[in-house]
N, C-alpha and C positions, 0 to 999 in steps of 0.2 A: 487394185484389191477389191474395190466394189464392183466391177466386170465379172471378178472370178466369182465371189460371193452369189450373182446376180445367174451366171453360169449354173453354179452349183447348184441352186436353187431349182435350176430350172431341169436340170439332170433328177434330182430328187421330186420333183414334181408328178416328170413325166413316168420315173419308178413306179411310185405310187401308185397314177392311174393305169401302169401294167397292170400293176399286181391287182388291184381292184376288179378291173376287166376280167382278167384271169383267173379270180377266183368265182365272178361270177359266171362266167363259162364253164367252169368246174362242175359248179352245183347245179346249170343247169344241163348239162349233159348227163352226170349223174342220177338227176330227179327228170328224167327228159320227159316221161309219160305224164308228171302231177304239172309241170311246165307247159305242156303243150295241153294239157285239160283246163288250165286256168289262164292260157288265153285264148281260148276258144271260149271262156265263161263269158272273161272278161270285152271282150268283141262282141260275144252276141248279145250282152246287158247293153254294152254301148252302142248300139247300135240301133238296138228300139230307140234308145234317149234320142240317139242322131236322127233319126223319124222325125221325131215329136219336132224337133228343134230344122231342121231341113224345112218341115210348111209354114214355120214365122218367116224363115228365108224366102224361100220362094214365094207368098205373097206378097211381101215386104216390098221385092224387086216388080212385081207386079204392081201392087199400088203406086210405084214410086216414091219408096221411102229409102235414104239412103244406108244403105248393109255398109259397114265401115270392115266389121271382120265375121267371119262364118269361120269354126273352127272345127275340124273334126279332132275327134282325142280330146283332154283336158290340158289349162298348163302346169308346167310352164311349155314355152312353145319352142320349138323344135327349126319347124320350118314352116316360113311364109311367102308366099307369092302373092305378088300382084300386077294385074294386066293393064299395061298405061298406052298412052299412044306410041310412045319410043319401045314398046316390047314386055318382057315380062320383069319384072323386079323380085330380085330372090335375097330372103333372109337367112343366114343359117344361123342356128342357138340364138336368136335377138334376145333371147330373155336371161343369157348368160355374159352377153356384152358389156365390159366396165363402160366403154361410151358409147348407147344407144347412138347412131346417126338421125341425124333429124328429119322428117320427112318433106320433102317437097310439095308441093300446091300437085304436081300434078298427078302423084302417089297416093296424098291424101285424099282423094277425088275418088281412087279406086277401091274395091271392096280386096280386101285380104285375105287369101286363102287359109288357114294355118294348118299345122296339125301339131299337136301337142305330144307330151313325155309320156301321158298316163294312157293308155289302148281302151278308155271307154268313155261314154257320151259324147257332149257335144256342147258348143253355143253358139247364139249370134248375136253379135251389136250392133243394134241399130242408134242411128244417130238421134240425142234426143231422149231414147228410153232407158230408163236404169230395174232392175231387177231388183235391185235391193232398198229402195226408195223412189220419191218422186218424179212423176216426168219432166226433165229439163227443159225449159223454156228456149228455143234456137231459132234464130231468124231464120237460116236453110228453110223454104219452102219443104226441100225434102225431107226433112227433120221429122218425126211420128207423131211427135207433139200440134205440127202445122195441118195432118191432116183429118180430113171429116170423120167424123165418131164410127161411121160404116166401115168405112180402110181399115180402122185401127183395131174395130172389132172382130173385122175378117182375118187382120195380121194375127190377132191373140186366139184367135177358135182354131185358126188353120192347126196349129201343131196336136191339139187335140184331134179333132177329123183326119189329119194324117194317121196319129197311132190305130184308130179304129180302120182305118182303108189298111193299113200294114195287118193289122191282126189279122182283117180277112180274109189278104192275100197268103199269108205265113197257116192261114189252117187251110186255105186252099190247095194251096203246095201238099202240107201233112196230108190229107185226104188223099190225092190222089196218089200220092207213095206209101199211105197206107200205115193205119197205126192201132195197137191192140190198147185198148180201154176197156173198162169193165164195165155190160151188158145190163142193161136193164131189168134183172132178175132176183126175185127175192130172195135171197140169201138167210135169211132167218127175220121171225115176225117180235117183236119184243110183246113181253107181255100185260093186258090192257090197255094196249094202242091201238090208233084207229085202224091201222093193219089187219091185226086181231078181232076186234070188232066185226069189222069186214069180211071176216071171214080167210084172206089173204093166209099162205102156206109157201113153205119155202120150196122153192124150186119154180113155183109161178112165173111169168116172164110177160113184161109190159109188153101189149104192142101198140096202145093208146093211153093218149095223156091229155086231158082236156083236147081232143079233136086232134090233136098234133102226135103222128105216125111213126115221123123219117126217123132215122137215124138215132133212137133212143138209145142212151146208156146210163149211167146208174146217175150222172151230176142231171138228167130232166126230174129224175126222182123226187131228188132232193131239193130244187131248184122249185118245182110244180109246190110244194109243202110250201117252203119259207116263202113262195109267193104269194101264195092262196091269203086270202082274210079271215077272220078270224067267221069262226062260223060257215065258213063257204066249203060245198060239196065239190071236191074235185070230181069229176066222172070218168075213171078208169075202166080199161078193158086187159085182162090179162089169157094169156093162154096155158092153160095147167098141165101139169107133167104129161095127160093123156092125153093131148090135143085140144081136146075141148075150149071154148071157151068162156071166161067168167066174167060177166060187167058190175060193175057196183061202182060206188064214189066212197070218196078218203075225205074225214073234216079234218087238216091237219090240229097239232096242236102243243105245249110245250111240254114235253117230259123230262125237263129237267137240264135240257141243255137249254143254250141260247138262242133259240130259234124254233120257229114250230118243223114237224114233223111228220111223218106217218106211222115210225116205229119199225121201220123197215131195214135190213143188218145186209152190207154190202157182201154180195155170193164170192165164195171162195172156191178154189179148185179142189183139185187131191193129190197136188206138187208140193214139196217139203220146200218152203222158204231156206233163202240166203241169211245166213245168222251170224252173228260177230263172233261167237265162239261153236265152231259144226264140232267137232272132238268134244265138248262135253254135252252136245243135245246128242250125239251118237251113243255118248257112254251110257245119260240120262235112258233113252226113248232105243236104241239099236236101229234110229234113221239118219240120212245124213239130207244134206242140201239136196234135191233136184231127184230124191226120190220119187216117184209117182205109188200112189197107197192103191191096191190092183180090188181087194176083198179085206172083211171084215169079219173073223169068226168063221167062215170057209165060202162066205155070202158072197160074189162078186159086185164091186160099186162102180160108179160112171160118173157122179157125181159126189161132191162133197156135202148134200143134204141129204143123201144118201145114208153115207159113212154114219154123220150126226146122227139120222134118227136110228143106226144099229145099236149104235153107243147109248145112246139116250133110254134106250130099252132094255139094255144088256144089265140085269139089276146080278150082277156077280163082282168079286172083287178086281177081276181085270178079263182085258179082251187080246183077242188074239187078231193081228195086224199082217198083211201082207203086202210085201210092196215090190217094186221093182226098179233095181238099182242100173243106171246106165245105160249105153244107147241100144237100141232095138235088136243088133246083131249079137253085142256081146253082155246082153243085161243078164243081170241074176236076181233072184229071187228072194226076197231078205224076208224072214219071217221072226217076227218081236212079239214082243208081250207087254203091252200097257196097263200098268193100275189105273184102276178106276174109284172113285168120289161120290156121293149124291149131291147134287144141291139143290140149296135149303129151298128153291123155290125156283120154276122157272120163270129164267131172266132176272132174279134176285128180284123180282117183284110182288109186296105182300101187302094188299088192300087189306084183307080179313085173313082171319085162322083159317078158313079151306084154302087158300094159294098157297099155304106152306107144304114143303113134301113128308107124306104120312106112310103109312104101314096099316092099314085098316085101322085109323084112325090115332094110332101110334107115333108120336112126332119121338124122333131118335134125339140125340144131345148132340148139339152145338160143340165142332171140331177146326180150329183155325191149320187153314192149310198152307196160308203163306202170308208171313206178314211185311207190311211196309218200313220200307228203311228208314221213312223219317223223324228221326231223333222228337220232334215236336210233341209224335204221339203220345211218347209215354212221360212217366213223370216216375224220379229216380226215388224208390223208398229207403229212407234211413241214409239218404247221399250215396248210396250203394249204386256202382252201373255194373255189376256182372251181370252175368244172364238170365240169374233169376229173377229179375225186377221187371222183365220184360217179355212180354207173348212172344211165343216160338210156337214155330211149325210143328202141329203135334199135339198139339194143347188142349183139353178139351175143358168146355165150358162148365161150372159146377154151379156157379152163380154169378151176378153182376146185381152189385146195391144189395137190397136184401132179398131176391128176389131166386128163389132156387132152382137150377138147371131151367133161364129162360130159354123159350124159342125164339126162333129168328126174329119174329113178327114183336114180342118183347122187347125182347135186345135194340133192337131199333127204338123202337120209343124210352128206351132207359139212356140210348146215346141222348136222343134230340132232349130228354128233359137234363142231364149234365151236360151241354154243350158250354165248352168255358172251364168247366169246373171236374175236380177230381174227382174220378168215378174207380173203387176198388170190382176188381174179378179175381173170384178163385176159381183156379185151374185144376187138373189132373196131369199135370207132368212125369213123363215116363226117361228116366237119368237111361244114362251110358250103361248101366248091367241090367235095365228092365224092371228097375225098383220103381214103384208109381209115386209122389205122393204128392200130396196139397200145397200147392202157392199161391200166393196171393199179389198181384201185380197191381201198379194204380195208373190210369192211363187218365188221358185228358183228352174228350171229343170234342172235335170242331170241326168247321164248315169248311173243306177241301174248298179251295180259289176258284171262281167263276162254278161254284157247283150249288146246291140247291140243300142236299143233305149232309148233315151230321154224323161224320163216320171217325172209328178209333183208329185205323189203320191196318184193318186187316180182312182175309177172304177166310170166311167161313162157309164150310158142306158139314154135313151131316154124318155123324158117327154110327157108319153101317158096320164095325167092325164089333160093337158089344151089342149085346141088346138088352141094354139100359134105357128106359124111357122115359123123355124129358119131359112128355105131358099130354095125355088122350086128350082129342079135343072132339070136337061135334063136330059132322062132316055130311056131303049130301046123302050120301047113302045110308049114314048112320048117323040120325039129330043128337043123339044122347053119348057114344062115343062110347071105347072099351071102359068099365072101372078100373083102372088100372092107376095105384097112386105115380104124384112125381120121382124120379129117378130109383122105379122098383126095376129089376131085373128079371125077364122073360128068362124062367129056368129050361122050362117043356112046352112041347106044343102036343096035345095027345099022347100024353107023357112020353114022346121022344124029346131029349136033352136038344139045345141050340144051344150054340156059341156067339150068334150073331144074328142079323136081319135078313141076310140072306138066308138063312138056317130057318128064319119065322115062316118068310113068303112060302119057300119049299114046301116045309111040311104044311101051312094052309092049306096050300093047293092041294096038298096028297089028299086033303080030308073034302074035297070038293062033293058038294050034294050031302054032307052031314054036317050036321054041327061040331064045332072044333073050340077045345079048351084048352086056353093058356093059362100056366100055373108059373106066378111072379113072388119076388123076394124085394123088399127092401129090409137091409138091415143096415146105413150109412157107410157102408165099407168105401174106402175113394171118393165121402160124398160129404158131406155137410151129415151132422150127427142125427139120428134120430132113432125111434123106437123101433124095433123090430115089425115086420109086417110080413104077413104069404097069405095069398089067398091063388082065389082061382076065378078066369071070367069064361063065358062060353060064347062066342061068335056062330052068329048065324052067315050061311054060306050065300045065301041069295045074290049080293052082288060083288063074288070075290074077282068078279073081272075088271070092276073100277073102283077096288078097295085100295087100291096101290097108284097112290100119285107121283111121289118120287122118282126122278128120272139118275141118270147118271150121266158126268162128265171126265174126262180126261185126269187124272189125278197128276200127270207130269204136262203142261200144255206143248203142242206141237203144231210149229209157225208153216199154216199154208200160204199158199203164194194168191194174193188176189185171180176171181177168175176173169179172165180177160179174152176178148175176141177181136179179131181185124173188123177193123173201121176202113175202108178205103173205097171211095168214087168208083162211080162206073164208065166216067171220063169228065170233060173239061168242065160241061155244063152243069153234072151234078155235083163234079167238087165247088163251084160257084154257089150253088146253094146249101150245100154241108158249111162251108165256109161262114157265109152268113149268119145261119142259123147257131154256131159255135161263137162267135163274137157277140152277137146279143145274150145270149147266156151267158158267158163270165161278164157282160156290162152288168148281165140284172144281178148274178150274184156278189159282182162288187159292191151295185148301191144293199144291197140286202144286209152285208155285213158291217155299212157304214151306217145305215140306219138302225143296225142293231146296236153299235156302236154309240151310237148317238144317247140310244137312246138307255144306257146301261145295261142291256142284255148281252154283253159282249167285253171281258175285260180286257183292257189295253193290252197286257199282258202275251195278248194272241196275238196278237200287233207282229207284223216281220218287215225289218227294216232292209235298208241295203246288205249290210252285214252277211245276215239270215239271209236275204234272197240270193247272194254270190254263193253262200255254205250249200243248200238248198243246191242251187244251179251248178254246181261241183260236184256234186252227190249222183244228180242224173246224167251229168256228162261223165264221169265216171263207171258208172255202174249200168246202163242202160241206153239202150240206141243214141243214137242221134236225133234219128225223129221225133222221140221224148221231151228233147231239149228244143226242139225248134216248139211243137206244141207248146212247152212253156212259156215261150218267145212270147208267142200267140196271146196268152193269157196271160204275162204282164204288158203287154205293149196293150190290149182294153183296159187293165187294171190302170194304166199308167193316165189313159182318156179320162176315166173316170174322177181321178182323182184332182189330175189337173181341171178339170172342170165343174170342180167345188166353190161356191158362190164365196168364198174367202181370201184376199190377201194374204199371199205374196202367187197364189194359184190364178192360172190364166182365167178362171170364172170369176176370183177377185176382180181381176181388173176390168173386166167385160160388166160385171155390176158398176163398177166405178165410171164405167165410161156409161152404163146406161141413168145412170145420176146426173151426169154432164148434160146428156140429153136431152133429158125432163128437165132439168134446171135450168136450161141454156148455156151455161157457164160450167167449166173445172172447177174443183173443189180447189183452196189453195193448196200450195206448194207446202205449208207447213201442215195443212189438215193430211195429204196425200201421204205425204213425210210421216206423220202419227200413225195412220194407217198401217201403210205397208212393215216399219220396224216392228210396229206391236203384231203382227203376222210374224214376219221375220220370226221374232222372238219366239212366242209359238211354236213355230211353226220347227224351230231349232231344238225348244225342250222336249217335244213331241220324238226328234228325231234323235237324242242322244237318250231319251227316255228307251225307244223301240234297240239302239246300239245297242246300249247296254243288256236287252235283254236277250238280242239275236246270241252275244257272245256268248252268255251262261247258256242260255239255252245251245249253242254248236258248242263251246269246246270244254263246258264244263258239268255240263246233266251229267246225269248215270244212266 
């Protein structure tokens, strides 16, 4: 009876692991492409690791210290080998085994090959050394602990200096098969950065950086900035759209992110980006994916700063788009219509009252064009959450605090002095039948994470569609500014009726070489109550060609594709030195962001753990070359040097400090001070990494 039980068991066993196996052949036949993209991740993540972990090996056996097991994969372990005098000795599943067999004198003598269940990293055991606490004390002369502080220091740098020799051979490879990065070209100057300053214009194009020439692309840019010291003139040489060239130097500096800067906005093409949903930016914009935008208006464009400054100029309610859909033989022709927006300031940047966008000196009302989903912002009035408790797309600004129809330049400083605290806005809300009227919403500003300002949660332009005026200010061309009270209505311009701002600009112009009167109304209608008002001002024409600062942007946005050129060697010798030159910039950008890090300019937050760097490394093994993914390689296997060569506990620079304390001292610290040491790392070094988990996962599978 217990035979047959024993039997059956064993029938129902091996059931089981059919059907197990079977199902996961199922699923991975099924999902064979997402299968076969995540282990190609997972191989090429492990395999940097197997790097780092190969040069403790291989020194190890060079100093002569005894390697007990080198493992490739993680475990548990699969299959081990090892070479003795009598032949090879083979394990299979040892680590599935009810009874482990014991190892012999002359087994244990040999180093063990393994390779493990899981297809990434790696490790090795040397006799004597423990990873996760102190080094054992072993009579083995071979033992790591037996030998001289130099051996041991070389055994623990080697894996380091491996991943850096792999980086540079991994962008040597990329180079000479060649890979598109984005070009060392201003893309747009933000505004009152040293860029700007400087004089700097988009479409400019590096071909000097502090002396260094080769191989510029947009991370020397950025790299050359957060290098620089504080106060120090980089000396730049750029080549401008007409050949020419322009030298000047950049003082980088912080504008508000983490790290100094020049203020410079990575160049985009005038290819319609890859979007998670193409069917509603086609319904939105009439573009789809991998469109190429040909003219603008009937303009023809070549580049994408181009495009920007037609737009930026085109002060009408929308612009006319031309693009071309498909490949070269059989493309067509797609011609759309974009609305278009002001905003309130170029670059959303307002030192003083002139950087805000005016209408000869006319600032229009504040128009929220899109606002942020996060619940945080707002604050629910009367426990009410329908939608009218809260800014909508549409909404135009009436007042904020007590302060009526502010401007941009206002409004900001009415957020940073309520930051924390509840701050009321009344709106001009237009319902579902075109009925306007007055709400009042209470929001609560505060300091968006790792940012610098006080914002409520939403993108405000300028309401060019009334011409309502939120407030004449004094401007260069004109110190004293129109009289024109707050939120009066421009009825005429030379007693022609306008409807709007574009309706103003128009007929100004028409009056170009005479003087020109605006005849306005405020009587509170849609506005906060007040006494009737009309009068009339009269504008002189003298500088009607820099009375108009206000620019225009995109009122639906549409995702271009970064612009990008081939990088690739012009053979063996120069991919040898592109190689190089690409490993010490992501070293220097590694220590960059640890020093920023350090030093609180940088919140953990931004931290990407393994998690994120698998999700990340799936993303571009998916969606984009191969060559992308090996480049990555490249830049975590330096990241990987750098890190490991952090002067802390349980990192190979811990112990290398540890062992240069032995040095000086004469003597090892003890066994229990070692012991304190390394767990309190450990520890660390664990919260740190379920810290970064936790945020890789909301950040890959649960953002918006």
């Amino acid at each position: 009876m217990l035979e047959m039980t024993k039997s059956w068991m064993k029938w129902v066993s091996a059931l089981f692991w059919i059907v197990v196996v079977g199902a996961v052949a199922y699923l991975i036949l099924r999902n064979i492409g997402v299968v076969g993209n995540v282990i190609v991740v997972l191989l090429g993540f492990g395999a940097v690791v197997l790097v780092h972990e190969f040069g403790h090996f291989i020194i190890a056996k060079l100093g002569g210290i005894k390697v007990e097991a080198f493992s490739i994969c993680m475990p548990p372990t699969v299959l081990g080998i090892r070479k003795t005098r009598s032949g090879l000795k083979v394990r299979v599943l040892p680590s599935f085994s009810r009874q482990p067999t014991e190892e012999t004198p002359e087994e244990s003598e040999a180093t063990e090959y393994r390779i493990g269940l899981f297809p990434f990293g790696g490790y090795v055991k040397l006799l004597g050394q423990e990873d996760t606490g102190p080094v054992k004390q072993v009579d083995d002369p071979r033992s790591f602990a037996r030998k001289p502080v130099p051996i041991r220091m070389a055994v623990i740098a080697a894996g380091v200096v491996f991943n850096v020799i792999s980086a540079a051979i991994i962008f040597m490879v990329v180079f000479l098969v060649g890979i598109n990065l984005s070009p060392a070209v201003v893309g747009g100057v933000v505004a009152h950065s040293p860029a700007a300053d400087a004089g700097l214009q988009p479409g400019d194009e590096f071909v000097e950086i502090e002396g260094k020439s080769k191989d510029l692309d947009f991370s020397n840019i950025m790299i050359a900035a957060a290098l620089s010291s504080a106060n120090e003139k980089v000396p730049v040489t750029v080549r401008r759209t007409d050949g020419s060239l322009f030298e000047t130097s950049l003082t980088a500096r912080n504008l508000g992110n983490s790290f100094r800067e020049f203020g410079i906005l990575q160049p985009l093409s005038l290819t319609i980006a890859d979007v998670a949903e193409p069917n509603l930016l086609r319904e939105r914009t009439g573009l789809a994916p991998e469109d190429r935008v040909v003219a603008v208006n009937g303009a023809a464009v070549d580049h994408y700063w181009q495009f920007n400054d037609i737009v930026e100029k085109t002060l009408a309610p929308g612009i006319q788009i031309t693009a071309r859909r498909g490949a070269n033989n059989d493309a067509e022709t797609v011609h759309t219509m974009l609305p278009l927006d002001w905003s309130v300031a170029r670059n959303g940047e307002v030192e003083s009252e002139t950087d805000l966008g005016y209408v000869y000196s006319l600032v229009p009302r504040l128009r929220v064009m899109g606002v942020n989903g996060d619940e945080e912002y707002a604050l629910p009035a009367e426990s009410k959450r329908d939608g009218t408790t809260r800014l909508q797309a549409g909404d135009i600004i009436l007042a904020a605090d007590d302060v009526e129809y502010p401007t941009y330049k206002e409004l900001r400083e009415i957020t940073t002095e309520y930051e924390g605290r509840p701050l009321a806005i009344t709106v001009l809300r237009t319902d579902a039948n075109d009925v306007e009227q007055k709400v009042t919403v209470t929001v609560k500003p505060r300091r968006a994470p790792g940012e610098e300002r006080v914002v409520i949660g939403f993108l405000p332009v300028l309401d060019a569609n009334h011409p309502v005026v939120a407030k004449a200010i004094a401007t260069k061309d004109d110190p004293n500014g129109l009289d024109i009270p707050r939120g009066a209505t421009v009825v005429s311009v030379n007693g022609r009726p306008v409807a709007n701002f574009f309706d103003i600009i128009r007929e100004i112009r028409k009056g170009e070489g005479q003087p020109v009167t605006l005849q306005y109304r405020r009587d509170g209608a849609g506005a906060p109550q007040g006494p009737l008002v009309e009068g009339g001002v009269t504008l002189s024409t003298a500088a009607l060609d820099q009375g108009v600062t206000v620019h225009s942007i995109l009122a639906e946005p549409v995702p271009f594709q970064p612009l990008e050129r081939l990088y690739r060697a012009h053979g063996p010798v120069n991919a040898i030195g592109m190689g190089y030159r690409r490993t010490w910039t992501f070293i220097a950008q590694t220590y960059i962001t640890l020093s920023r890090l350090i030093g609180g300019l940088i919140s953990p937050e931004n931290l990407m753990g393994p998690v994120g760097i698998i999700t990340f490394s799936y993303r571009i093994v998916a969606e984009q070359p191969m060559v992308n993914y090996i480049y990555f390689l490249g830049l975590i296997s330096a990241t990987i040097a750098v890190i490991n060569f952090l002067p802390v506990p349980p990192f190979d620079g811990g112990l290398i400090v540890l062992m240069l304390i032995e040095k000086i001292k004469g003597s090892a610290l003890t066994e229990r001070t070692q012991g304190i040491v390394a767990y309190t790392g450990w520890i660390l070094v664990l919260i740190l990494l379920v810290y970064v988990t936790f945020n890789d996962i909301v950040r890959s599978f649960f953002s918006s």
